[in-house]
Every structure is written in C-alpha cells, then in structure tokens.
N, C-alpha and C positions, 0 to 999 in steps of 0.2 A: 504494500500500500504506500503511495506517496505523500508522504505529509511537508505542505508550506508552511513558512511561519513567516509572519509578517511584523513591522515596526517593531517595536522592545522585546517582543518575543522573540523574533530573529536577534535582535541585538545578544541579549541576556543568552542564549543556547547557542549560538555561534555559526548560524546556519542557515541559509532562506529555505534548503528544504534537504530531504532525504526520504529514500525509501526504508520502508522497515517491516518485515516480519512479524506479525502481532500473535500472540499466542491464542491458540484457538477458545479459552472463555471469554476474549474480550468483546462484547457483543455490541454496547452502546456507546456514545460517546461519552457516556461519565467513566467507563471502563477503561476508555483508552485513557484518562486524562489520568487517572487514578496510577495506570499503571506507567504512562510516560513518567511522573513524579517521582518512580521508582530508579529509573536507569541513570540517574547521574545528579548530581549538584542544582544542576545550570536550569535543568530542565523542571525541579522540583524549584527554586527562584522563579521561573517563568511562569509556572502555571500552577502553583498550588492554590489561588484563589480561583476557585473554578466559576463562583459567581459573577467573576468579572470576564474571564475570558468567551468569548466567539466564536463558534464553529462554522463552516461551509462543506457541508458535503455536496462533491461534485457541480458544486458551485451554486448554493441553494442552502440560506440558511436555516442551520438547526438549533433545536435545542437538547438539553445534557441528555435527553430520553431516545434518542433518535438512535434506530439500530443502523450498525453499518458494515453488515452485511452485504458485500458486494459492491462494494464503495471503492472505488478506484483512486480517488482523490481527497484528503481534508486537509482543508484551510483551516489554519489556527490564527486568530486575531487578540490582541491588548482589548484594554477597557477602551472605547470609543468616545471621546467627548466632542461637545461642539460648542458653537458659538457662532 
C-alpha cells in the first residue's frame, strides 16, 4: 500500500511517501494509525493525535472508521487551519 504524507507530517517522519506492507489485522484507518505509531519515533510524533490528523483514501476523504480494504492509496494530512 502506498502511503503520502503531506506538510509536518512529511516534515516530522522524513518522507513524502513510501510503500509499506500492512499486517493482515489492520483493517481501518484507526488500525493503520494505531499501528504506524508503533514502527518508529518520528512516526508516533507525527500522528499520535489521531483526532487531529486527515485521511484520503484513494483520494476521497475519510474518516478513522473507514475500512481499507483494497485501498491502493492513503493520504495522510496535519490538523488543517484557515483563515
């Protein structure tokens, strides 16, 4: 599966994107977030508030319940502010 990371997320993990191998329980996006937090420092900095982070699967945003099953692509985004 291909995961982007975009503004501070990409900052803070070192990386605008990479593929990765997800273990076969990870079924939702709180699953993967839960379990990205696990594989390093930068990554558990990035996103361990998960109420603030974004998701896009295959370019269609979701929310932390959404399965991604068959998901080719997720975009991972910061808190979003405006003005």
């Amino acid at each position: 599966m291909k995961l982007i990371y975009f503004a501070r997320v990409r900052e803070i993990i070192g990386k605008s994107e990479e593929e990765i191998d997800l273990p076969s329980d990870i079924n939702k996006v709180d699953d993967l977030l839960k379990y990205l937090i696990t594989i390093g420092d930068e990554y558990y900095s990035a996103l361990s508030d998960f109420d603030s982070i974004h998701i896009a699967c295959d370019e269609k945003h979701v929310d932390k319940n959404f399965k991604i099953i068959n998901v080719k692509e997720i975009a991972i985004f910061p808190p979003v502010t405006g003005g």
